[in-house]
Structure formats: structure tokens, C-alpha cells
C-alpha positions in Angstrom: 157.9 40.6 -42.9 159.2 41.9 -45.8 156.2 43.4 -48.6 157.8 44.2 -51.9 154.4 44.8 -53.3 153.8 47.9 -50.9 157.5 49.0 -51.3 157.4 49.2 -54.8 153.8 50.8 -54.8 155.3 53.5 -52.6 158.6 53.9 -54.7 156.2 54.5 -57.7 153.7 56.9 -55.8 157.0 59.1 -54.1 155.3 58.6 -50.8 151.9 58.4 -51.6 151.4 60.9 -54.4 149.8 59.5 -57.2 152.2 60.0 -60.2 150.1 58.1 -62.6 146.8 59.7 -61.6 148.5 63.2 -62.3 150.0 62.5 -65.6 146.9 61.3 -66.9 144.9 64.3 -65.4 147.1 66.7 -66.9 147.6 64.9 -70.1 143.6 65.5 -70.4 143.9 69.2 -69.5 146.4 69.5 -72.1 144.3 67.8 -74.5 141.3 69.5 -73.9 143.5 73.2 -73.8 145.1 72.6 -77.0 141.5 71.4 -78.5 139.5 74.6 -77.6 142.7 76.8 -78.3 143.5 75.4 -81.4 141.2 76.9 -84.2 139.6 73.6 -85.7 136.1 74.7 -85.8 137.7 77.5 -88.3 139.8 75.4 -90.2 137.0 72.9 -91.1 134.5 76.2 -91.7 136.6 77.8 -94.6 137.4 74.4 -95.7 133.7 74.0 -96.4 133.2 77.7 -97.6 136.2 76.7 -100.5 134.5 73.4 -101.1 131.3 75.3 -101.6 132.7 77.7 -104.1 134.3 75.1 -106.2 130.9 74.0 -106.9 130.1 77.3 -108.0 132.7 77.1 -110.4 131.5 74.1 -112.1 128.2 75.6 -112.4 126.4 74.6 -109.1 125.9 77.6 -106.8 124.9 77.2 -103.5 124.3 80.3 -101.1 123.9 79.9 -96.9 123.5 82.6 -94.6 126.4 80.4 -92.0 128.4 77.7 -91.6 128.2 76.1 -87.7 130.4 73.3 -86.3 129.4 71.1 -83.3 131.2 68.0 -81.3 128.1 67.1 -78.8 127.8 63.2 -79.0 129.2 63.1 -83.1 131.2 65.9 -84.5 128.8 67.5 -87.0 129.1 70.1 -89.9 125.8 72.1 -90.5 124.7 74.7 -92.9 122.0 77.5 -92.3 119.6 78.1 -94.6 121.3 76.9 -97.3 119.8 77.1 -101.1 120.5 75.0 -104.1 120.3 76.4 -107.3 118.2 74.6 -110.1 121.5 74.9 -112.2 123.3 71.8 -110.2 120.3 69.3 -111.3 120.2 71.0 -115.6 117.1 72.9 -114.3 117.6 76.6 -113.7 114.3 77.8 -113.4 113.8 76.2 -109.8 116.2 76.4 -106.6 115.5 74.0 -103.0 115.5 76.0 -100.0 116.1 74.4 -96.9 116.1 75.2 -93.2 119.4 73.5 -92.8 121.9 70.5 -94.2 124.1 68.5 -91.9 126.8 66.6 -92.5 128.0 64.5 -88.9 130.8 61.9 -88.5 129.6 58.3 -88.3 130.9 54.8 -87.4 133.8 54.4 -89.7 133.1 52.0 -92.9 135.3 48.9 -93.1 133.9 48.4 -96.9 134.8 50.3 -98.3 137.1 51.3 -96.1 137.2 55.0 -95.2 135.6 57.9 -93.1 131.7 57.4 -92.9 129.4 60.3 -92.6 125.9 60.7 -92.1 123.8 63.2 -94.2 120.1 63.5 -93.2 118.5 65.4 -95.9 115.1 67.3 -95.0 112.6 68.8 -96.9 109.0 68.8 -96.5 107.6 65.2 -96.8 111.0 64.2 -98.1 113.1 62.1 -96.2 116.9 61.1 -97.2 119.6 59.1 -95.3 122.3 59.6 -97.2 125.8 57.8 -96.1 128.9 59.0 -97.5 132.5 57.6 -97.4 135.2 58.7 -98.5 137.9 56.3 -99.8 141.0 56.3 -102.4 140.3 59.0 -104.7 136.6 57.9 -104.3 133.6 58.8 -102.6 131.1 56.3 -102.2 127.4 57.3 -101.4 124.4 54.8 -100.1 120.7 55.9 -100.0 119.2 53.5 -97.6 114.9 53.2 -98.0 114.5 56.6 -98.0 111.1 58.1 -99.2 111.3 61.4 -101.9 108.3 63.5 -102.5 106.8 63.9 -105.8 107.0 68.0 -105.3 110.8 67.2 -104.6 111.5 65.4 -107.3 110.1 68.0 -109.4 112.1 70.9 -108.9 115.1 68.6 -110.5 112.6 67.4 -113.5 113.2 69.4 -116.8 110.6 67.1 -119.0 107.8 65.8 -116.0 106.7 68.6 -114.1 104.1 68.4 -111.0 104.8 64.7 -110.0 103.1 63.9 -106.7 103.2 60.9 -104.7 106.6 59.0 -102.7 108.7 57.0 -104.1 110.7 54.9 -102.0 114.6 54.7 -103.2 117.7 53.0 -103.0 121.0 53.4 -104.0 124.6 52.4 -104.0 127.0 54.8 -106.0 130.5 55.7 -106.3 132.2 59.2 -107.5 134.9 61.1 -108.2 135.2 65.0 -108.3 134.2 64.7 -112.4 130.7 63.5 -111.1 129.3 59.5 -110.7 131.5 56.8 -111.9 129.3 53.9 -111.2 126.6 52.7 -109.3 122.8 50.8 -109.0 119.5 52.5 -108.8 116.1 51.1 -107.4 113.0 53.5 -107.5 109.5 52.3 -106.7 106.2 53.6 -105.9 102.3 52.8 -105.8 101.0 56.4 -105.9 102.5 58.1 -108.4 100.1 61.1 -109.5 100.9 63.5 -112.6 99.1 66.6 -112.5 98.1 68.6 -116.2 101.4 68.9 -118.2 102.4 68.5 -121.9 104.1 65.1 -122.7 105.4 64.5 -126.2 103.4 67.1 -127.5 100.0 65.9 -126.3 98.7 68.3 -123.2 97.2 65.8 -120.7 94.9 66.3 -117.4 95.9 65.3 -114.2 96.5 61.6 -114.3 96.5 58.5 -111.3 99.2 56.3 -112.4 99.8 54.3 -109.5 102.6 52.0 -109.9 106.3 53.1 -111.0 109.2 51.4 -110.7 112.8 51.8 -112.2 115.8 49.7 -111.7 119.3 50.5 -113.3 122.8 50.1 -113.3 125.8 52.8 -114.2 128.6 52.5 -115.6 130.0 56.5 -117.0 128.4 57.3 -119.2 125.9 54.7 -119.8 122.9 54.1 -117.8 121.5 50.9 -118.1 117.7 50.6 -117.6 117.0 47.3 -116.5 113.3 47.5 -116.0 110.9 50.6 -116.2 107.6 50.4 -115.7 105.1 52.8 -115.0 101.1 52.4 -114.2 98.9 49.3 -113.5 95.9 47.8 -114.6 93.3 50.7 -113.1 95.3 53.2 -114.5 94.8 55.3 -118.1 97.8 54.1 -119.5 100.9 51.7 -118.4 104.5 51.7 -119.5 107.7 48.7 -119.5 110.8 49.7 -121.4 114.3 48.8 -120.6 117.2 50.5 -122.7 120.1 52.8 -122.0 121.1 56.6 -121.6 124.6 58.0 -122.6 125.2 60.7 -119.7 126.4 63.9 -120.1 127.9 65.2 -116.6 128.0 68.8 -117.9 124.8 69.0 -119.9 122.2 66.1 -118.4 119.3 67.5 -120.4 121.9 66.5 -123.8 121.9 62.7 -122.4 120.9 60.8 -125.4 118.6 58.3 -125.0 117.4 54.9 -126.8 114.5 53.1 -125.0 112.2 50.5 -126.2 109.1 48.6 -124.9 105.3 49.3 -124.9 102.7 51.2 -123.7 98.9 50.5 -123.2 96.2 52.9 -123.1 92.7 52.3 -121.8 89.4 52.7 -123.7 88.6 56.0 -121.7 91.6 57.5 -122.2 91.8 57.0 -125.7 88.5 58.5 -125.9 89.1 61.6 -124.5 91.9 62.1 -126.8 90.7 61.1 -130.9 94.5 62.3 -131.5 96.1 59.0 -130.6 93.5 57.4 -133.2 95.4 59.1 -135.8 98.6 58.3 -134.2 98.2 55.0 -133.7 96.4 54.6 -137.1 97.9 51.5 -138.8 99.8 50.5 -136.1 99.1 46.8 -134.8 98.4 46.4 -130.7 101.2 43.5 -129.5 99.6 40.4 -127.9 99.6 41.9 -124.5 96.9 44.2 -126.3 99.9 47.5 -126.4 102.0 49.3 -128.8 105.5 48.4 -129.4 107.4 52.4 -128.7 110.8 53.8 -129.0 112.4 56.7 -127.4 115.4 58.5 -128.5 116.8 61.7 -129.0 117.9 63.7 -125.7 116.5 63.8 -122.0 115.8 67.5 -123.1 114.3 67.2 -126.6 113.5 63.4 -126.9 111.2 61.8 -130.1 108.4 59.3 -129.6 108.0 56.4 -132.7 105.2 53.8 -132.5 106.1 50.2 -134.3 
């Protein structure tokens, strides 16, 4: 009986050695040889050394004791000890120390399209998912619910100094290597606490504000503030404004600003500072019982006018 299927099983084996079993085997090995011989962990190391220094060019230095590459399960990029100095955030006074930042490969994005990565960022009670991809001449970032510490968001604060509290955030952005280009911004919070600090020239105790919450859009320069509001009805004072703030990549603490809304303070608080008396003498309260206010000037040096 004639059996072409064994016939041609044998002509393609050569008698029972397995051709297509071996080809594959040793196309592995030769994989797997040229992937461990091949210096990739190196090549992607002093390509993140060079990044790293470019930042130090543009006046963000950032210093690691080592760079370490791993492929278990995601390929993964992390750096040791790694410190970032207060001069990338217009703060130079501070620096964030950290016990390590990783960058990993992730499930590729098919909008935008491009190479996904994962960037968990670390540091005390401050947790950040970060996702990254990198597109056309653009890198888009996305901050999914993440919580940021008050004492974090401090160290990058030039005007409010010893914020505590979380504030949950979110945010969709895009950039290019001459900093953000566009993106929305969605901060909120319900235990927002300032601790004794000097705001427009009136030195104020620790304070329980509660409530915050800021939603913008960007568009380089401008900042749109869509809604800011800060405090509640327990709290000494509250806050809404909405208005915008020209950004200045090089110099954020020259970002001119012009805001406008109102601001309410209790009885109490009032009372424990006869100064706003004389500020707010002959100014009339608005009919939610507040003062009309605007803001302009710079982030760094802005001016305060009741209306």
C-alpha cells in the first residue's frame, strides 16, 4: 500500500532526524549567544548616562551612584540612589533623594501609537504611575490616580512651603525636548494642611484647609485655570479663582500670572489678624459674603489687590 504521507515525512526528516526540530533549536542558541554576547546592557547604560548629562546642561542635574539593566519578565532600566536637584523644579534650595527610579518596558500604546513605558515613582507616602510613550518627535506622559504627598510637593514649591496632606492627581500631557507642549491637569484633595509660613506678606499659623482642587488645561505657554478652589465651609478661609499663567520653561518662578475670583475668611480668623481689617477697609463683601481678588505679577514675586 503505498503511504506518501510517511514517505514524504521521512524525505523531510533524512531518515528520521528531525531537521526542523534542529533548526529551530539552534536558531534559539544563536539568538540567545548573540544576546548575552552582544553588549546591549552597555549600549542602553551610557545611552542613559548621555541622556542624564544633557539634563545637566539645561540646568537639571541629577547624580546616581549606578545605572543597572534587567530583562526578568519586562526589560527594565533602573537607577541607584539617584538625586534630583531643586534646580530642575525653579527651587534650588531643596534636592529629592530616592532609593531608586525605574523605568521598564510596557505593553506597547496603539494611541498614541509608540513605545510604552512604565515609571513607578517612590518616595515616602508618595505614590506615582507614570506612563510614558514615545511617539513622532513627541513624548506623551499619563499620570493615572496617583496620590502625591504634601511634604513632596513641597520641595518643588518656591511660594507654599510645608504643605501636608495627599492630593490625588491626574494627568494627560505631551512634550518635546523644549519642555511641555500641551496637556490637562486635575488636582484634588480633602486634607490639605499648611503649616506656619508667610503668604502675601501676612505670616500665618498652621492652618486646616481641607478641600483643594485645581483643574487646567495647557497649551505653551499659557496655562488655563479652569477652576481653583481651595478650603470649605469649616475652614478659616476658602478660595475659587479661574484665570491663566504665561509659562516660562527656563525661569517658572518668572511665569506671569493674572487670576481672579474671591476669597472668604471666617470671623475667627479675621480676628486673630486686625490687619485684614485695615486691608479690607472699604472694600464691599460679594453676595456670597467674600471679597472680589486679583493675582498678578509672577509665580515668584506675585501682588495681591482686593476689589
Amino acid at each position: 500500500m503505498h503511504r506518501p504521507d510517511k514517505e514524504n515525512n521521512d524525505i523531510y526528516t533524512l531518515g528520521r532526524f528531525p531537521i526542523k526540530r534542529t533548526l529551530t533549536i539552534s536558531a534559539t542558541l544563536l539568538f540567545l549567544g548573540f544576546f548575552f554576547n552582544f553588549p546591549i546592557s552597555q549600549i542602553i547604560k551610557e545611552n542613559v548616562a548621555k541622556s542624564i548629562s544633557s539634563l545637566k546642561i539645561r540646568g537639571c542635574p541629577i547624580s546616581y551612584s549606578k545605572i543597572e539593566v534587567e530583562y526578568f519578565f519586562f526589560p527594565k532600566v533602573i537607577l541607584k540612589k539617584p538625586s534630583i536637584s531643586g534646580n530642575c523644579f525653579g527651587n534650588p534650595k531643596e534636592k529629592i533623594d530616592f532609593k531608586e527610579l525605574m523605568v521598564k518596558l510596557y505593553i506597547p500604546s496603539f494611541w498614541p501609537p509608540g513605545i510604552r513605558l512604565h515609571a513607578p515613582v517612590k518616595y515616602k507616602k508618595t505614590h506615582l504611575d507614570i506612563y510614558l510613550t514615545k511617539g513622532l518627535g513627541k513624548m506623551h506622559a499619563n499620570i493615572k490616580d496617583s496620590n502625591v504627598n504634601g511634604k513632596f510637593i513641597s520641595k518643588f514649591s518656591s511660594v507654599v512651603k510645608d504643605i501636608q496632606g495627599d492630593i490625588n492627581i491626574n494627568t494627560l500631557a505631551s512634550m518635546t525636548n523644549n519642555g511641555p507642549t500641551d496637556g490637562d491637569i486635575l488636582l484634588t484633595s480633602k486634607n490639605i494642611k499648611l503649616g506656619s509660613q508667610n503668604i502675601m506678606g501676612v505670616q500665618l499659623p498652621s492652618l486646616s484647609i481641607g478641600d483643594f482642587l485645581f483643574k487646567a488645561e495647557f497649551k505653551r505657554p499659557k496655562l488655563k485655570i479652569m477652576e481653583l478652589k481651595i478650603g470649605n465651609k469649616t475652614s478659616p478661609f476658602k478660595a475659587k479663582m479661574t484665570g491663566t499663567i504665561n509659562y516660562n520653561n527656563k525661569y517658572p518662578k518668572r511665569s506671569e500670572i493674572n487670576l481672579k475670583g474671591s476669597i472668604f475668611f471666617s470671623q475667627n480668623f479675621i480676628s486673630e489678624f486686625p490687619i485684614l481689617n485695615i486691608i479690607l477697609a472699604g472694600k464691599n463683601a460679594n453676595s456670597e459674603g467674600g471679597y472680589n481678588i486679583e493675582l498678578t505679577g509672577t509665580l515668584g514675586a506675585f501682588k495681591h489687590k482686593f476689589k
